[in-house]
NUSEGU-427720 format. One record per residue: residue in one letter; x, y negated, z negated of N, C-alpha, C in turn. Coordinates in Angstrom, 3 decimals. Layout:
N
R residu     n_px     n_py     n_pz    ca_px    ca_py    ca_pz     c_px     c_py     c_pz
R      A        X        Y        Z        X        Y        Z        X        Y        Z
...
//
This chain:
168
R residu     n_px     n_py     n_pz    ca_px    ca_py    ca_pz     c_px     c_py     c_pz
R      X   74.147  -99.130 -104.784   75.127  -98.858 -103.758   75.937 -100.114 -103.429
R      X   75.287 -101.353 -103.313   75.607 -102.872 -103.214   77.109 -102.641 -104.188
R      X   76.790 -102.629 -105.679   77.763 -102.875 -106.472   79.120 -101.913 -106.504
R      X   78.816 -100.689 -105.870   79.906  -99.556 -105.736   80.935 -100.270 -104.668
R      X   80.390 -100.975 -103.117   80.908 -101.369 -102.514   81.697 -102.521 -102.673
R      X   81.045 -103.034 -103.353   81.537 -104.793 -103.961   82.630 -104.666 -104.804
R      X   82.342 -103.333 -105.958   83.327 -102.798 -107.174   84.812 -102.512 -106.483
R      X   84.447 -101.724 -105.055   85.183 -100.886 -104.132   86.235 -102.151 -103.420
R      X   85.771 -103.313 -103.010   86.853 -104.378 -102.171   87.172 -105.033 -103.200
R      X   86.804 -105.449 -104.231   87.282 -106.067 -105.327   88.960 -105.419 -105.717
R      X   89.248 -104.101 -105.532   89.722 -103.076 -106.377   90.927 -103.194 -104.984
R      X   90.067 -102.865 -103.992   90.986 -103.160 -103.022   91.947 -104.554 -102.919
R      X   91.228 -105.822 -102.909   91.874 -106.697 -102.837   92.979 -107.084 -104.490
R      X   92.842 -106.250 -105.296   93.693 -106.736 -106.190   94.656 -105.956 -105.984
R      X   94.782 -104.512 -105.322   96.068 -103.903 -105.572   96.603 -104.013 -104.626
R      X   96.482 -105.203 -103.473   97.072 -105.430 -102.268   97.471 -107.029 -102.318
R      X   98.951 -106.550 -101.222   99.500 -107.997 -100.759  100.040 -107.765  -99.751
R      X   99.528 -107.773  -98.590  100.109 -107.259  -97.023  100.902 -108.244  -96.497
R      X  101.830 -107.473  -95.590  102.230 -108.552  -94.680  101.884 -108.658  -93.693
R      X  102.070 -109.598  -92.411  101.708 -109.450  -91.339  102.077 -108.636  -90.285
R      X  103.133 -108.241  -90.408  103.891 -107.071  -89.386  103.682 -105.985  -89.713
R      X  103.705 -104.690  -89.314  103.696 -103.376  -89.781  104.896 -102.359  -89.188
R      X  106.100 -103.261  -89.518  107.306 -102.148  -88.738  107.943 -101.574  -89.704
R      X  108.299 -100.643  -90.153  109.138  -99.067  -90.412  110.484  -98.831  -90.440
R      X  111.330  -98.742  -91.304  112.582  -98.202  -90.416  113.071  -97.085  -91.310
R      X  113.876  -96.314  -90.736  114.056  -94.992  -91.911  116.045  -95.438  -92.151
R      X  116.204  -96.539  -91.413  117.845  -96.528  -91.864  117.916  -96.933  -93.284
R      X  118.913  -96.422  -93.651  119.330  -96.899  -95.324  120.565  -97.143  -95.288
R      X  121.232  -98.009  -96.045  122.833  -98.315  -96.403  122.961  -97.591  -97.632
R      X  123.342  -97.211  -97.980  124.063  -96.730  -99.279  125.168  -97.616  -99.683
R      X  125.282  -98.588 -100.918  126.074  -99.592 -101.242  126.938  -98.713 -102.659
R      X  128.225  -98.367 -102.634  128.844  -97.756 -103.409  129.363  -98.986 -104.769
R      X  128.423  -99.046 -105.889  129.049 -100.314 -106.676  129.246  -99.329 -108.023
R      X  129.724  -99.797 -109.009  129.672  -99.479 -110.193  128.671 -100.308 -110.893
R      X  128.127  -99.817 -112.139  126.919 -100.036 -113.012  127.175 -101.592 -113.226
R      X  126.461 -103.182 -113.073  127.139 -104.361 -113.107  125.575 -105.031 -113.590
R      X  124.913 -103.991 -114.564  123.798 -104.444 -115.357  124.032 -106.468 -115.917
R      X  125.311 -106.078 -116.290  125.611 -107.727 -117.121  126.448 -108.638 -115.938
R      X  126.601 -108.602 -115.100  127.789 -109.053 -114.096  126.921 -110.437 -114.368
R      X  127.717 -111.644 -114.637  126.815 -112.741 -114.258  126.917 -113.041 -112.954
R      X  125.361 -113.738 -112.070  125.744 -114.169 -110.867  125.001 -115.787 -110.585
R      X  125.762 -116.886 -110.402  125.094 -118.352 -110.187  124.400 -118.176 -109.450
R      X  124.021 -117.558 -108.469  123.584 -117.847 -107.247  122.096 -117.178 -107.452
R      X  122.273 -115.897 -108.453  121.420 -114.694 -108.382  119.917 -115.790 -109.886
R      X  121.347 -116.032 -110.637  120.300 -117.364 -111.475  119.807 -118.028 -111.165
R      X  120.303 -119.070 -110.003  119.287 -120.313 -109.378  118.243 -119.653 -108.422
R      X  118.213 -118.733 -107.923  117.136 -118.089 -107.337  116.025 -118.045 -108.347
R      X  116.764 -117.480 -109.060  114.998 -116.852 -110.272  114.715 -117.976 -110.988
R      X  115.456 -118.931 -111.455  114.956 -119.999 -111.963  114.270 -120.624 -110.860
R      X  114.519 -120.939 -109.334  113.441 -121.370 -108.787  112.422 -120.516 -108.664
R      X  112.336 -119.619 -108.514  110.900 -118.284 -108.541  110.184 -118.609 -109.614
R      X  110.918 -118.836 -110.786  109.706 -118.724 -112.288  109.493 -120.037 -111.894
R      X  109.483 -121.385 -111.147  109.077 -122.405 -111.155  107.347 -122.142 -110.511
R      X  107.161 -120.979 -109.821  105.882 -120.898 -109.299  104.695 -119.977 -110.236
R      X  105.417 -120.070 -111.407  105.029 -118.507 -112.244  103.386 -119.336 -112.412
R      X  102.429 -118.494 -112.664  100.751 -118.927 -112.783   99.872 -119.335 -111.626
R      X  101.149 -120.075 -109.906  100.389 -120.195 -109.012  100.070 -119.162 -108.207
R      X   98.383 -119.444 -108.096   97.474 -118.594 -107.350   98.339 -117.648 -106.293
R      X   97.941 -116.543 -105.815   97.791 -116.004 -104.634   97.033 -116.484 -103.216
R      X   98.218 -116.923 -102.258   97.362 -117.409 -100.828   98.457 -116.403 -100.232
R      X   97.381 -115.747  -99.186   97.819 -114.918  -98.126   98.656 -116.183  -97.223
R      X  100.293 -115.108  -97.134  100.744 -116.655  -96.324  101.678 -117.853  -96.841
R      X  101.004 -117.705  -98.038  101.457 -119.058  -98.809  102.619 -119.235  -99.362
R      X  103.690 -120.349  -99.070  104.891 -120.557  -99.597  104.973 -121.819 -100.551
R      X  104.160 -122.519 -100.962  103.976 -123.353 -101.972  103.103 -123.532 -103.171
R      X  103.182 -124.381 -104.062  102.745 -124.417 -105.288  100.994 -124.666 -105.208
R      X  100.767 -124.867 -103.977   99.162 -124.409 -103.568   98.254 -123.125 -103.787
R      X   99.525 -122.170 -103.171   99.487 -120.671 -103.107  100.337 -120.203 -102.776
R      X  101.018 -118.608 -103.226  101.632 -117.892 -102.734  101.553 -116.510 -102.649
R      X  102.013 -115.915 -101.566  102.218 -114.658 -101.532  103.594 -113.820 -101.890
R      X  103.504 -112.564 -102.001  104.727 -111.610 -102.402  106.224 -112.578 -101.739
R      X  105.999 -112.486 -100.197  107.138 -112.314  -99.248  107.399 -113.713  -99.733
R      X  106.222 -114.608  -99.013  106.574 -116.173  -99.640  107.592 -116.597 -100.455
R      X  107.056 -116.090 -102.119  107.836 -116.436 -102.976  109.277 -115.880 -102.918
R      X  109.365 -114.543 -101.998  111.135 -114.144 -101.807  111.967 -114.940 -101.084
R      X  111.150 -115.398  -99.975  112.091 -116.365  -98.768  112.012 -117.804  -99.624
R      X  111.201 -118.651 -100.561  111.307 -119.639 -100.619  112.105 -119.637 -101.756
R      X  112.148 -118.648 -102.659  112.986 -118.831 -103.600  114.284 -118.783 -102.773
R      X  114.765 -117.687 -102.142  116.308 -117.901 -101.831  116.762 -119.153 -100.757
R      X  115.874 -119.531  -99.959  115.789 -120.562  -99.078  116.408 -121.673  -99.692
R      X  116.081 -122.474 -100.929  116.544 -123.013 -102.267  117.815 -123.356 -102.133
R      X  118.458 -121.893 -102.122  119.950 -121.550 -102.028  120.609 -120.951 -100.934
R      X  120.371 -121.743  -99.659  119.950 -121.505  -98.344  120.497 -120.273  -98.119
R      X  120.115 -119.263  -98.104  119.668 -118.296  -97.256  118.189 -117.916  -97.155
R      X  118.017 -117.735  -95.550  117.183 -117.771  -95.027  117.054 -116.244  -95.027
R      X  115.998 -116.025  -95.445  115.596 -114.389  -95.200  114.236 -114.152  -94.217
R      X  113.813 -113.039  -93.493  112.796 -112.938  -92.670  111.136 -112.688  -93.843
R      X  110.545 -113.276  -92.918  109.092 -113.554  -93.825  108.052 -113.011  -94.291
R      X  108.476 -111.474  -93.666  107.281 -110.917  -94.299  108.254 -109.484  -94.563
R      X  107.308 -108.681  -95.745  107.479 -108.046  -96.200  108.671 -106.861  -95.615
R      X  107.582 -106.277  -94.483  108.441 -105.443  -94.008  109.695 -105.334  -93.453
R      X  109.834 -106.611  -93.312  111.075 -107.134  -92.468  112.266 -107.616  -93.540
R      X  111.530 -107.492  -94.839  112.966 -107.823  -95.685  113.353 -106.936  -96.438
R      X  112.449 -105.626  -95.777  112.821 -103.943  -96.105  113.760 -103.458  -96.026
R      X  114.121 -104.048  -94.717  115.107 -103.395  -93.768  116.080 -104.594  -93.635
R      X  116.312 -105.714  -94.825  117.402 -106.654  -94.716  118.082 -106.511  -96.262
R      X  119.532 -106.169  -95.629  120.172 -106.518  -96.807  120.800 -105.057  -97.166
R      X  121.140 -104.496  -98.289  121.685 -103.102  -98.439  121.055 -102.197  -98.921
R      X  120.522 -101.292  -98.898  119.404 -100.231  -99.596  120.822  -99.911 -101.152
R      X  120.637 -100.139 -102.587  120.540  -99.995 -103.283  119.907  -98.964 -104.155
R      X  120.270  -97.806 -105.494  119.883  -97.070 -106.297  119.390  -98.126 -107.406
R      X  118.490  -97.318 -107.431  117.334  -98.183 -108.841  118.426  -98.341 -109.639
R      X  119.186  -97.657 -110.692  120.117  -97.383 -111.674  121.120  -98.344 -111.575
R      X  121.119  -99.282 -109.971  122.432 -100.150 -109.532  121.568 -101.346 -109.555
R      X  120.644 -101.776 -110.439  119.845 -103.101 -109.194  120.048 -104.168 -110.890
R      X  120.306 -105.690 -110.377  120.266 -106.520 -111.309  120.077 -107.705 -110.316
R      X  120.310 -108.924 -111.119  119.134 -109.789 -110.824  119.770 -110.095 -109.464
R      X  118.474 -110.915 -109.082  118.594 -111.208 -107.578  118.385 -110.224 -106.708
R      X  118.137 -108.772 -107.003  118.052 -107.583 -106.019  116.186 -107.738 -105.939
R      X  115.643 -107.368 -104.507  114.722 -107.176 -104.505  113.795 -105.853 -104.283
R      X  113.036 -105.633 -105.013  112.125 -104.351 -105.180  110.961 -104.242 -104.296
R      X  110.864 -103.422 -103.830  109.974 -103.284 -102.863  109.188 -101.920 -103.488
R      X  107.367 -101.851 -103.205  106.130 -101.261 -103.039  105.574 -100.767 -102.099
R      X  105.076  -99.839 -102.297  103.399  -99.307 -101.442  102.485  -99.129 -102.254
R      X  101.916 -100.390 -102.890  100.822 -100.395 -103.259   99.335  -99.601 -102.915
R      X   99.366  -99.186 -101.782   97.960  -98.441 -101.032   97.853  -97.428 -101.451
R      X   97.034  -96.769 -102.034   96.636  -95.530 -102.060   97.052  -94.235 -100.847
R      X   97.894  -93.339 -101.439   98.196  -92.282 -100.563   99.114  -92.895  -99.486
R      X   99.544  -93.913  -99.696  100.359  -94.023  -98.799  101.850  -94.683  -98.971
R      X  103.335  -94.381  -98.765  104.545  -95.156  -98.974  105.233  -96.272  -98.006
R      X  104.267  -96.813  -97.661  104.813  -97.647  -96.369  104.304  -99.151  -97.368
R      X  105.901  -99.542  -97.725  106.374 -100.419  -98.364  105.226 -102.734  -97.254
R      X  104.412 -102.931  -98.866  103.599 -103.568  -98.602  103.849 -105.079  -99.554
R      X  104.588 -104.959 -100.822  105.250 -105.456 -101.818  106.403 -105.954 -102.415
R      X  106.488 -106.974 -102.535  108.163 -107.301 -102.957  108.424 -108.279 -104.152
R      X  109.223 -108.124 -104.663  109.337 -108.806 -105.864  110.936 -109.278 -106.268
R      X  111.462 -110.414 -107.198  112.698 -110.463 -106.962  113.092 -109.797 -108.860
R      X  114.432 -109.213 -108.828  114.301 -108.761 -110.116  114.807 -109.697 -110.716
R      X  114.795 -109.984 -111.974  114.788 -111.023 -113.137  116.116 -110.225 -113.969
R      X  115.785 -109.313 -114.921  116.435 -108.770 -115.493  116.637 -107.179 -115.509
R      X  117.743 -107.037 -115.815  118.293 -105.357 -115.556  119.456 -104.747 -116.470
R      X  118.638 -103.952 -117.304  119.676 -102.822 -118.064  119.127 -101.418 -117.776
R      X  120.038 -101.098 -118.638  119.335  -99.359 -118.373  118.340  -99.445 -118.540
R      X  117.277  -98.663 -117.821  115.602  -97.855 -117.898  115.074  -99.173 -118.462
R      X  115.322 -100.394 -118.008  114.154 -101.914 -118.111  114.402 -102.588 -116.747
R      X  113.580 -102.846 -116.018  114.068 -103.852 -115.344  112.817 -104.596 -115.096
R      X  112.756 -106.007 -114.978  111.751 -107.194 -114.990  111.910 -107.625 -113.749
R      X  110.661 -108.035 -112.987  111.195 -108.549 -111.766  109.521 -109.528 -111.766
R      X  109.591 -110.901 -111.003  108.751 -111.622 -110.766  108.052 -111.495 -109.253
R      X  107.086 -112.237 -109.023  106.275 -111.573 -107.678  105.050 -111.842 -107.730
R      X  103.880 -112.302 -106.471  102.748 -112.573 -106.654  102.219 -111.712 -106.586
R      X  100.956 -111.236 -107.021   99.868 -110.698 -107.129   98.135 -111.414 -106.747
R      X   97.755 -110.208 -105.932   96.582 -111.046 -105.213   95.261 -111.107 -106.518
R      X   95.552 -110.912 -107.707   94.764 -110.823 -108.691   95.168 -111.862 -109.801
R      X   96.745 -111.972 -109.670   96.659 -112.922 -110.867   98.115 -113.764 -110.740
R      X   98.191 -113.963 -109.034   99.360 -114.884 -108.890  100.815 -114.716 -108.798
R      X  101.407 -115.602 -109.056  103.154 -115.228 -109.740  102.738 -114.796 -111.008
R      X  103.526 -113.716 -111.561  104.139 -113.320 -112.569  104.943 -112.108 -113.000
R      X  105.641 -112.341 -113.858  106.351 -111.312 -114.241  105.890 -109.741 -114.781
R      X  106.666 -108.977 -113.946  106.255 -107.560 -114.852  107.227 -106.520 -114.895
R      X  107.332 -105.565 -115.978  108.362 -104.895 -115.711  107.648 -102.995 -114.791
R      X  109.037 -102.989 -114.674  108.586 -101.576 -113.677  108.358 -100.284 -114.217
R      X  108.423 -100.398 -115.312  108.308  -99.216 -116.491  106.719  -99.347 -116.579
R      X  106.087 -100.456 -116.163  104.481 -100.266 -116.199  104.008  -99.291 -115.187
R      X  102.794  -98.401 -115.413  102.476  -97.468 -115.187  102.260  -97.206 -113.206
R      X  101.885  -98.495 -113.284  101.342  -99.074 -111.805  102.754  -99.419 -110.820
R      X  103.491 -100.104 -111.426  104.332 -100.538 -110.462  105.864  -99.228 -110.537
R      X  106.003  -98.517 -111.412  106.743  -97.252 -111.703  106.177  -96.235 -110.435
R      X  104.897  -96.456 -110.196  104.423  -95.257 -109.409  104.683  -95.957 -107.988
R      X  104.396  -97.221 -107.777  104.129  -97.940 -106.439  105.456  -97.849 -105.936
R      X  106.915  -98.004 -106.826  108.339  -98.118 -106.261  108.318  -97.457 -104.991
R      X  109.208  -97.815 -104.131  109.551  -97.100 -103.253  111.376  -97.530 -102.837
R      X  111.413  -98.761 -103.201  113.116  -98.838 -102.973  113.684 -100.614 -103.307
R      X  115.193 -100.391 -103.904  115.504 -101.613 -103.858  116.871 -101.593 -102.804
R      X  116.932 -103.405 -102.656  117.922 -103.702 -101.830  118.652 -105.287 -102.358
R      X  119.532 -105.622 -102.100  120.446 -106.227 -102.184  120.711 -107.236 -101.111
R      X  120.545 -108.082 -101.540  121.118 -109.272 -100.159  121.782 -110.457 -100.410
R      X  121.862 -110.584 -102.303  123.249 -110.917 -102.451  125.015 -110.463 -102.403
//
């Protein structure tokens, strides 16, 4: 019974990265763009090149440096970089910026999760890397194996989506 329970928070703590707040909002923007898969953007580049600078460091609840980091962390410190200041935890950078269609999102847009079981109340964030049709790559910590990259066509994070947004 020991090991079911142990098996049981183990399982828990890898498919989670919470934030500290738990606020909600049901507003959405609808941003009317045309398809801009290739658009180059400087700004949207020096972001992710500072993000992959943390790629392999650990997961710390909290954490905004090469000590440890978390999901939200790595979103505010990457764009911080290129000063904008974004709010710090998850939920709060839900509801910042423009609610975006998957089909519209390229780099620099951030993707947001509900990792929890049975539930869509967005817990996850990640910044996207690259974007064409039906691929998109986006970087992000994980409480199992740190920064790194993954794309959303994986089985896990395809199901976890719940929405992207824009705040370039």
């Amino acid at each position: 019974m020991r090991k079911v329970a142990l098996i049981f928070c183990c399982l828990i703590l890898i498919t989670s990265c919470k934030s500290k707040k738990t606020t909600t909002s049901s507003a959405r923007k609808t941003q009317k763009t045309t398809s801009t898969y290739s658009k180059p953007n400087a700004k949207a580049d020096a972001i992710i090149d500072y993000a992959k600078t943390f790629d392999g460091v650990k997961y710390k609840y909290g954490g905004t440096t090469k000590k440890g980091m978390d999901c939200s962390g790595l979103v505010t410190t990457a764009f911080k970089k290129e000063d904008i200041v974004l709010p710090r935890t998850t939920s709060q950078l839900a509801i910042t910026g423009d609610w975006i269609d998957l089909k519209e999102v390229q780099k620099g847009d951030l993707l947001f999760f509900a990792t929890k079981k049975n539930s869509r109340k967005v817990n996850h964030v990640g910044i996207v890397v690259s974007a064409r049709p039906n691929y998109v790559e986006f970087i992000h910590s994980t409480t199992s194996r740190g920064v790194i990259t993954s794309l959303l066509s994986e089985k896990y994070w395809y199901f976890a989506f719940v929405q992207a947004r824009r705040i370039l």
